[in-house]
N, C-alpha and C positions, 0 to 999 in steps of 0.2 A: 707686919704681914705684907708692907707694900711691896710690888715686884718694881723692876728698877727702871727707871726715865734716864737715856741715853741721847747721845747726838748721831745722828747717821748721816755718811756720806759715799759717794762712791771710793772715793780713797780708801775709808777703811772700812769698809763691805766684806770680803774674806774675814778680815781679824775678828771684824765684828760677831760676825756668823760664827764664828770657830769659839769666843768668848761666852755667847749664849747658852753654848753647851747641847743644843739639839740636836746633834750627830751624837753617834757613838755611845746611844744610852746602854745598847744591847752589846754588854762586853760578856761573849762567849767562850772565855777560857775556863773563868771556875766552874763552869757547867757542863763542859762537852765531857769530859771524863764521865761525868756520875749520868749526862743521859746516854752516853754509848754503852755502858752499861744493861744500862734497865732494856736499853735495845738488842741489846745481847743475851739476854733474857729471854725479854720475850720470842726473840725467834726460836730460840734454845728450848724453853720449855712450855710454851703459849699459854692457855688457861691456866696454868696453875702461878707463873707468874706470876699476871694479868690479876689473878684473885690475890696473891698475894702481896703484889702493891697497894690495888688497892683497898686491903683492911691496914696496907701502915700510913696509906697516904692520906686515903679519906676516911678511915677509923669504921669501916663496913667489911664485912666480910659476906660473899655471895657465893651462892652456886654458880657454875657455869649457868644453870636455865634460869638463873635470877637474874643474870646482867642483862640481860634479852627485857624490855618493856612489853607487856602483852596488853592484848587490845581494850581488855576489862581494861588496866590499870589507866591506859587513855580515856577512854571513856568517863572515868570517877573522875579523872585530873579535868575535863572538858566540864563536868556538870558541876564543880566545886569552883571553877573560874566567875567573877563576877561579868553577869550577862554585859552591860557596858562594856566594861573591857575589853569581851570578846567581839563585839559589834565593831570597836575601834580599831581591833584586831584585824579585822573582814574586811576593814574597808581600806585600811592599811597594805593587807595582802591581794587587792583590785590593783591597786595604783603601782605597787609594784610590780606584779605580772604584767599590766600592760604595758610598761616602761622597757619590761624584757623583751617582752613577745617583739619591741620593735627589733631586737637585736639578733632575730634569728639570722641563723645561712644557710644558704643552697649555692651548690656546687654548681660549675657549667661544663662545658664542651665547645669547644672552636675546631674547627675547618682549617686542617691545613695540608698543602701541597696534594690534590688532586684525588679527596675522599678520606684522606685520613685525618684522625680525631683527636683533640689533646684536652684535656679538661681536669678537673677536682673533683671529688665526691667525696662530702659532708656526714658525718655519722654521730651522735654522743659518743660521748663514753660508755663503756659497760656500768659500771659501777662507782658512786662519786662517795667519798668520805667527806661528812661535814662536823664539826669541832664548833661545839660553842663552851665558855668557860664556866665555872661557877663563881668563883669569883664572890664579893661581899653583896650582890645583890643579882638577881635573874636578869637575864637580856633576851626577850622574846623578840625584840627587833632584828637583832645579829639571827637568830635563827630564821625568821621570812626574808634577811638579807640572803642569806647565805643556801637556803633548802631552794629558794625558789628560780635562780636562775638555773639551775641543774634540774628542776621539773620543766621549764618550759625549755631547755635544749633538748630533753625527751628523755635522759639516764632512767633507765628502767628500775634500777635499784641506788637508793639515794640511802645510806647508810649515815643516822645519824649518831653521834658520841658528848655526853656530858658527866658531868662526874655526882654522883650521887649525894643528898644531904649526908648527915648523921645518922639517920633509920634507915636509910638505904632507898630512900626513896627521890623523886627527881621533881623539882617546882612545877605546881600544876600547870601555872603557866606557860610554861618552858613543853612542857606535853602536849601542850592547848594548840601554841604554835607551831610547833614540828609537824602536829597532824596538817593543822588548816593547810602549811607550806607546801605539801606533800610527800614527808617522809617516809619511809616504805618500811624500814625499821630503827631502831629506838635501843640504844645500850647504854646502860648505866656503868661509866671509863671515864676516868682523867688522864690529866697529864701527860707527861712522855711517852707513859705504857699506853697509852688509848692512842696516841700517834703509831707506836711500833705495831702495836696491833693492827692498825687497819693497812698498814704499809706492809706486813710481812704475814697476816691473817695468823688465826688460834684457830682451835679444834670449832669453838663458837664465831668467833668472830673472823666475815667474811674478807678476803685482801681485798683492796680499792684500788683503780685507776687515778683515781686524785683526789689529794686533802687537801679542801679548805677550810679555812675558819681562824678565829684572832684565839689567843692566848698570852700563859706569862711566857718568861724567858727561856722556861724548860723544854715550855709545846714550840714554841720560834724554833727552839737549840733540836729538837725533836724532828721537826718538820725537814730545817736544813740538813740534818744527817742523811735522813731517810730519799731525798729528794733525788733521784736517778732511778729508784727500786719503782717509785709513783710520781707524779707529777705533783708540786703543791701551787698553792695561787700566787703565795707573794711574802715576801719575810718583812714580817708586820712589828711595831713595836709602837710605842707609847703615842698618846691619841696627842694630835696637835692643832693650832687653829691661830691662822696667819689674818690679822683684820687692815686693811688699807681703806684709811679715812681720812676725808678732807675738812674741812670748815662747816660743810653742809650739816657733818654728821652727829648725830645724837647719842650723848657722852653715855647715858644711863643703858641705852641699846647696848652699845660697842662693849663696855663695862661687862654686862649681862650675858654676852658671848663669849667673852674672854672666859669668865667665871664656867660657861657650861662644856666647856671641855678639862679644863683648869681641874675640875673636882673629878674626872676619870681618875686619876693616881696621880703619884705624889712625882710621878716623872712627865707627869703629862706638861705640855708647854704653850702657850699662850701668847703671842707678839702680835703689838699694833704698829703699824708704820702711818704716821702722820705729815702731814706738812704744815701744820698749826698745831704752836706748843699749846697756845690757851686750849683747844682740845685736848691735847695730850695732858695736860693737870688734870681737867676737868676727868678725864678716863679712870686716870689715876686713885681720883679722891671716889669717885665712884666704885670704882671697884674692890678698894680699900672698904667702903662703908658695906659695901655688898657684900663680900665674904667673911666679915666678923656678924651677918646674921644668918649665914649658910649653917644648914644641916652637918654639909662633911666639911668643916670648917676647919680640922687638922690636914684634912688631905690637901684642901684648897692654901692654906697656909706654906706648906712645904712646896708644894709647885710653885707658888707666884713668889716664892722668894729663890731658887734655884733654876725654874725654868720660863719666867714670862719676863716680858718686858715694854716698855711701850716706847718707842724709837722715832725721835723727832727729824727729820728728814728736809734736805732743803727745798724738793722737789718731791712729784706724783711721779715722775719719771726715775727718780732714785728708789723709791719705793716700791715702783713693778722692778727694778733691779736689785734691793734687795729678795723679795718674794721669790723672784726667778732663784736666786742662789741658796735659797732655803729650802725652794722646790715642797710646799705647804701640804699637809693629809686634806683639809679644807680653809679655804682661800676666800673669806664675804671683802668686796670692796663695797665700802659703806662711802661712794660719794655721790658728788652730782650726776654724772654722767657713765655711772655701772657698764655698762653696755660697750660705750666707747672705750672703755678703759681694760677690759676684757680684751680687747683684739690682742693687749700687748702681751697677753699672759700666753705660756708655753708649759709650764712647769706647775702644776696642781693636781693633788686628787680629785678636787669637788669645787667648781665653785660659784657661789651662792651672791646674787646680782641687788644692791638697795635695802635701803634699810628694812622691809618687808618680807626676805629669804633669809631666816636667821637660821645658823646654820642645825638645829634641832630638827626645823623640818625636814631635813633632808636624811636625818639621823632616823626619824620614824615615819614618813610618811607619806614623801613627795613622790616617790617612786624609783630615783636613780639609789645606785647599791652603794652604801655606805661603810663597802669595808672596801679600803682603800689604801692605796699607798702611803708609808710612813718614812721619816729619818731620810729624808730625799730624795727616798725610791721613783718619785711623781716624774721625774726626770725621765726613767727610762721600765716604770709598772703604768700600766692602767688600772681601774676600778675593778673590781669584780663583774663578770658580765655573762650573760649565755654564754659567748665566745670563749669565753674559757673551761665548758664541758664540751666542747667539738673535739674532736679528729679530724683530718682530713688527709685524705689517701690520692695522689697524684694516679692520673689515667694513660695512659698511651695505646690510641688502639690506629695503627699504621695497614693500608693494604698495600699487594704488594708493586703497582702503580707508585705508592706516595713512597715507599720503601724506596724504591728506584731511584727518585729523583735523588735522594740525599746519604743513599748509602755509599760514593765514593768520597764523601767530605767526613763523613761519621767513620771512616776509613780511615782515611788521611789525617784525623785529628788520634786515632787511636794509635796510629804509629808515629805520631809526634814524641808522643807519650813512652813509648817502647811497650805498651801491651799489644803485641800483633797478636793476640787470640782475641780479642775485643774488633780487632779490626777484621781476622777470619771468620767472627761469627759473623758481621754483616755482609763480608764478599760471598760468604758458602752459599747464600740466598739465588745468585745471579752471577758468578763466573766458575761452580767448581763442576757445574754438566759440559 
């Protein structure tokens, strides 16, 4: 089950990165057929589609008025959650909201040439699409990730989608959290179809201004088709976790992070960059020992032999240069001096400072949003954030003093160009009396 112990250098940094196999998990060709499809569907026929995937896909068959969660059915799903849970839940969804609330915006207006105004104005979205998956076990995390920066940019209507058990029903938990989040409403949808849906709306289901949320390869392949009709967040794929540790660090920790992403799926990928081999064993045998007593012990098996590794480095400075060109979902440097070693980082989703910010906390509880860029995106995606349910609408409000000053240059650049009706609209102002 051991995942592999390598030599890293700047020299062969690309080949290395390329041999890990951490790009390129998300091959969209045997997929884009069968979801443009079901996209084509649902625009085509909406509910009835929408019903009729999903009783082939989740093996339920609903009414239009069934896929709608109604406010009883929250309610039984809130008072059937164990009270702890939901306390951790509460306090869970504090630390997030304030995290967000720092990220709001407001537009301004500046003063220019002699009364006239130029500025932004800030708006939500009308309506947000939010995706969480079902998947082999519930994530009420992903859902206070994902409901609640779209409640504190202000989206009036936060449309959520998951895909129903076997009874047609949806994990009390998962109900528990949408409410607390602030979801406004509640459809039982998977998959691709639950993507086309909210991108191209049904008789029931409302269209959105943007989908967010993680899924498998289908809602990824789903999300990219649709992405022009709606806005979505970020093309997300398999969970990863980049560890840079030095001498200082503790092998059974490092170990113990590796393993807790490691066990998301069997794609998930896991890499330490060291510059002490005796750590680097020491990781090794650790996490070796650790994942032959893990619960998902097959899942963790097939990651750490296909996508982890732990990479002996001559340098800490080869190390933030590996990092940088893997561009990490989350990033812990597990050394002496976390802090200073940060400055050098550019290329991360998340990342988690000393052997005391392991990267779980941040997965439930810290506050920053934990759905985050994947497969290198870190480079040129940000996190999930209020900013990403804004609008913003450029202003121009000119009198006709400020007009004056600058409409023979807004003239003279319009007949650069050869539109002289862009350049008659501004002379008509002040030379055609």
């Amino acid at each position: 089950m051991k995942c592999k112990l390598i030599e890293g250098t700047k020299e062969n940094l690309k080949t290395t990165v390329e041999n890990l196999g951490v790009r390129g998990k998300m091959d969209l060709k045997p997929v884009i057929d069968t979801v443009q499809d079901v996209i084509d569907d649902i625009k085509t026929n909406g509910d009835e589609a929408l019903i009729r995937y999903t009783e082939k896909f989740d093996g339920v068959k609903l009414t239009p008025e069934a896929m709608r969660v109604t406010d009883e059915e929250i309610e039984e799903a809130i008072a059937s959650v164990d009270p702890g849970l939901l306390a951790v839940m509460r306090r869970a969804e504090a630390n997030i909201r304030k995290f967000h609330e720092q990220q709001k915006e407001e537009g301004f207006m500046m003063d220019v040439y002699s009364g006239g105004k130029i500025g932004v104005k800030v708006r939500p979205i009308t309506t947000a699409g939010i995706y969480v998956p079902g998947g082999t076990a519930p994530l009420p995390s992903t859902v206070l990730m994902d409901v609640i920066p779209a409640s504190v940019a202000g989206v009036k209507r936060i449309v959520f989608a998951t895909p129903p058990r076997k009874d047609g029903t949806i994990a009390p938990v998962i109900l528990a959290a949408a409410s607390i989040a602030g979801a406004t409403e509640i459809y039982k949808m998977g998959g691709a179809q639950a993507i086309a849906a909210m991108a191209y709306g049904t008789q029931t289901i409302p269209r959105v201004d943007k989908i967010c949320g993680p899924g498998n390869i289908y809602v990824n392949t789903a999300k990219r088709l649709v992405y022009g009709q709606v806005d979505i967040d970020m093309f997300a794929g398999p969970s990863e976790i980049l560890i840079i540790a030095d001498k200082t660090a503790n092998p059974e920790y490092v170990a113990a992070d590796m393993l807790s992403q490691a066990e998301h799926d069997k794609l998930a990928s896991a890499i330490v960059l060291t510059d002490s081999r005796e750590l680097a064993e020491k990781v090794l045998e650790a996490s070796d020992r650790r994942s032959e007593q893990a619960e998902r012990r097959q899942i963790l098996e097939a990651s750490l032999r296909d996508y982890c590794a732990i990479i002996v480095c001559d340098s800490l400075d080869t190390a933030v240069a590996f990092s940088e060109e893997i561009a990490p979902e989350h990033l812990e440097l597990c050394v002496a001096d976390p802090e200073a070693l940060s400055e050098k980082i550019n290329n991360c989703g998340a990342m988690f400072l000393g052997d005391y910010s392991p990267e779980p906390l941040g997965d439930y509880f810290a506050g920053p949003n934990h759905t985050l860029p994947t497969s290198g995106t870190a480079r040129f995606f940000s996190p999930l954030n209020t900013g990403d349910f804004y609008k913003k609408m450029s202003v121009i409000n000119y009198n006709r003093e400020s007009l004056e000053q600058v409409y023979k240059d807004v003239g003279a650049f319009a007949d650069s160009e050869g539109l002289t009706c862009h350049a008659a609209a501004v002379r008509a102002r002040f030379e055609d009396n």
